[in-house]
C-alpha positions in Angstrom: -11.6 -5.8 18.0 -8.2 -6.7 17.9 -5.8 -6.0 14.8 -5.2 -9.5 14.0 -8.8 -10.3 14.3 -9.6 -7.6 11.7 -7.1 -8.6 9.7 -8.1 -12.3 9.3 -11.9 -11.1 9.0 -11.3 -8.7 6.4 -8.7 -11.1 4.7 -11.5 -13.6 4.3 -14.2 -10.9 3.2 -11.6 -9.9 0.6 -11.0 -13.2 -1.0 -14.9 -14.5 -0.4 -16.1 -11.4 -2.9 -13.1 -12.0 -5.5 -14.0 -15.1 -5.5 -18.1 -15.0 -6.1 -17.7 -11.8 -8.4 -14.5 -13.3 -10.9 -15.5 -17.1 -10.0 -17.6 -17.5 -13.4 -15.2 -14.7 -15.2 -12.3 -17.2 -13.9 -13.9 -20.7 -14.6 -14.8 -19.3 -18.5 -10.9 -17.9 -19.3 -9.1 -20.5 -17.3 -10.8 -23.7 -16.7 -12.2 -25.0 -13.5 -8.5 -25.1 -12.4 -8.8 -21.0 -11.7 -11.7 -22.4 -9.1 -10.3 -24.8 -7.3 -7.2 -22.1 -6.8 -9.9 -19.4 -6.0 -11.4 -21.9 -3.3 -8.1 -23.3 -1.8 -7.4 -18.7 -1.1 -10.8 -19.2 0.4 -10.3 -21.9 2.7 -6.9 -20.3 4.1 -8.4 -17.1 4.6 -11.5 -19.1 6.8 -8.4 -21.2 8.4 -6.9 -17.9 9.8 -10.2 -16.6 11.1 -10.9 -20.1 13.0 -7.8 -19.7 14.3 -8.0 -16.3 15.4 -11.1 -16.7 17.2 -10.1 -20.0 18.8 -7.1 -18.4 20.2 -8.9 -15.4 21.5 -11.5 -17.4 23.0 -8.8 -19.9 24.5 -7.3 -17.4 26.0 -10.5 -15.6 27.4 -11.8 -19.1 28.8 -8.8 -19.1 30.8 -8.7 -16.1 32.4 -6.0 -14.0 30.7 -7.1 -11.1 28.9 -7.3 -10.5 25.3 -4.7 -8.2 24.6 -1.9 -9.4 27.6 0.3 -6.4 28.9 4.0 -6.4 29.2 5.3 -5.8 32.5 9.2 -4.8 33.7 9.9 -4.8 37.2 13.1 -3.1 38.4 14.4 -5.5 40.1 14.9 -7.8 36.4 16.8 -4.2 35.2 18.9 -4.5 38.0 20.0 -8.1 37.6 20.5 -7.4 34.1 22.8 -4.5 34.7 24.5 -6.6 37.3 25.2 -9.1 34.5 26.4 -7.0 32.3 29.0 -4.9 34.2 30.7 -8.6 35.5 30.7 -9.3 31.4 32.2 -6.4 30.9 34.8 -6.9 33.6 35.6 -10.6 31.9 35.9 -8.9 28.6 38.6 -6.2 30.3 40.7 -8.9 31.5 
């Protein structure tokens, strides 16, 4: 599982449980306006799960991998070496 996946899952675990264990607690000291707070953390943690699992799954339907590796070739540390030695000759004159 990636990290942002777990992330997002736990995220909404976390704020699920706060919210069914000090939802009463809450409602009783603050007023149903402690709820509808409690319920608007609970919707943005289930937002950022929906959207981690729709990206993952874009991605997998089509056809890159999950976790995409970064390449280099030499040829793009050449050109840039290339460009920076002519800079550097502009800057020296």
């Amino acid at each position: 599982m990636g990290r942002l996946v777990a992330l997002a899952a736990s995220l909404l675990v976390a704020v699920g449980v706060f919210t069914w264990l000090a939802g009463p607690l809450l409602e009783a000291q603050f007023g149903t306006g402690a709820l509808i707070a409690a319920y608007g953390a609970l919707a943005l943690a289930l937002g950022c799960v929906t959207y981690v699992l729709l990206r993952r799954s874009e991605r997998l339907l089509s056809g890159q991998s999950a976790d995409p590796e970064i390449t280099i070739s030499v040829e793009d540390e050449a050109l840039d070496d290339a460009v920076v030695d002519a800079e550097m000759e502009q800057l020296k004159d």
